[in-house]
C-alpha positions, 0 to 999 in steps of 0.5 A: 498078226498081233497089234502092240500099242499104248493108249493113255485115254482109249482112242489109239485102243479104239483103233487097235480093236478094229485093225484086230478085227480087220485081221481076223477077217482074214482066213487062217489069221489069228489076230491078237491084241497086247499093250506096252507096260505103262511107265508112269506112276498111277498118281501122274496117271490120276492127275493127268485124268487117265481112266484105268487100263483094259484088261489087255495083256501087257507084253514082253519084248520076247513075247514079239518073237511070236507074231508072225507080223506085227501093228504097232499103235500109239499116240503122238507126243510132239510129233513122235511116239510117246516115251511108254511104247519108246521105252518098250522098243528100248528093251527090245535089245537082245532082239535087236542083237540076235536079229529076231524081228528080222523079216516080219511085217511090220505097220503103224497106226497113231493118235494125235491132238490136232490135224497138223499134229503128227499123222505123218511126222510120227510114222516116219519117225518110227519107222527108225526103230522097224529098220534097225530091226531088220522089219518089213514096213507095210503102209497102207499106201491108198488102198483104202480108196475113197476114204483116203481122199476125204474133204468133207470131214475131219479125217486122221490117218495117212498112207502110213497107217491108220490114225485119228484126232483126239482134240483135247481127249473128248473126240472119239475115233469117227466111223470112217477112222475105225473103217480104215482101222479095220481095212488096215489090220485087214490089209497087213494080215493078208500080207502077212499070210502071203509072206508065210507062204498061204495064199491070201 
């Protein structure tokens, strides 16, 4: 299973590590993670106060053809994902005519500024680029139990995916947004598997 996400200010790269960690719990599961090329230039980057990147390997649209399922991560721009990983899926068109992705398991996971911001809107939106592709949605559904229903505290995430709120960049991804993180990558990995025919 490999996770491909983009991540300007850390918090969807928090998420991305735990849903690697999620399905690498899983027996026979190799999981890796990749980040979309960044598309703006490091002075816009300086001015928007973004730290350095990990050293994540950047991937290549053919390198999809690999995984045997796939997590795509991101944050939210105005309730849709942002414009670097779009402008990712956009080069994948040579995928998308030979219909290579075709079959694969595909989930969601995001980030967004505020708790009406786009947990859902940006799943749903996204869910366009899986279908022309011919990929397997995976959501989360409520198998993450009582954590999906959640009142007390501020909770990102949905039955689409994995989430969490940035606020104004100062927020960290909570203990409870990483534990569904990891039962996420957990969850998609043992479908996965069963989809190639292993017993999961």
């Amino acid at each position: 299973a490999t996770k491909v996400y983009y991540s300007m200010y850390g918090h969807v790269e928090k998420l991305a590590e735990e849903i690697r960690k999620g399905a690498a719990s899983v027996e026979g599961v190799e999981a890796k993670l990749w980040q979309v090329p960044e598309t703006l230039p490091e002075e816009v980057l300086g001015k928007m106060s973004a730290p350095p990147k990990s050293d994540v390997p950047i991937i290549t649209p053919d390198q999809l053809t690999d995984a045997d399922g796939l997590v795509f991560g991101f944050p939210t721009r105005y309730g849709m994902m942002a414009a670097q990983f779009k402008a990712f899926l956009d080069a994948t068109g040579g995928l998308w005519r030979s219909q290579q992705l075709a079959g694969k398991p595909a989930g969601l996971f995001f980030s967004t500024g505020s708790q009406g911001g786009g947990q859902e809107t940006t799943a749903l939106t996204a869910i366009t680029q899986l279908v022309h592709h011919g990929m397997i949605f995976v959501p989360i559904g409520y198998t993450f139990g009582a954590g999906m229903f959640e009142m007390e505290k501020v909770k990102g995430g949905s039955p689409y995916g994995a989430g969490t709120f940035a606020g104004d960049g100062s927020r960290q991804p909570t203990e409870l947004e990483l534990e569904q993180a990891f039962h996420q990558g957990k969850y998609i990995a043992a479908i996965t598997k069963k989809l190639k025919g292993g017993a999961a």
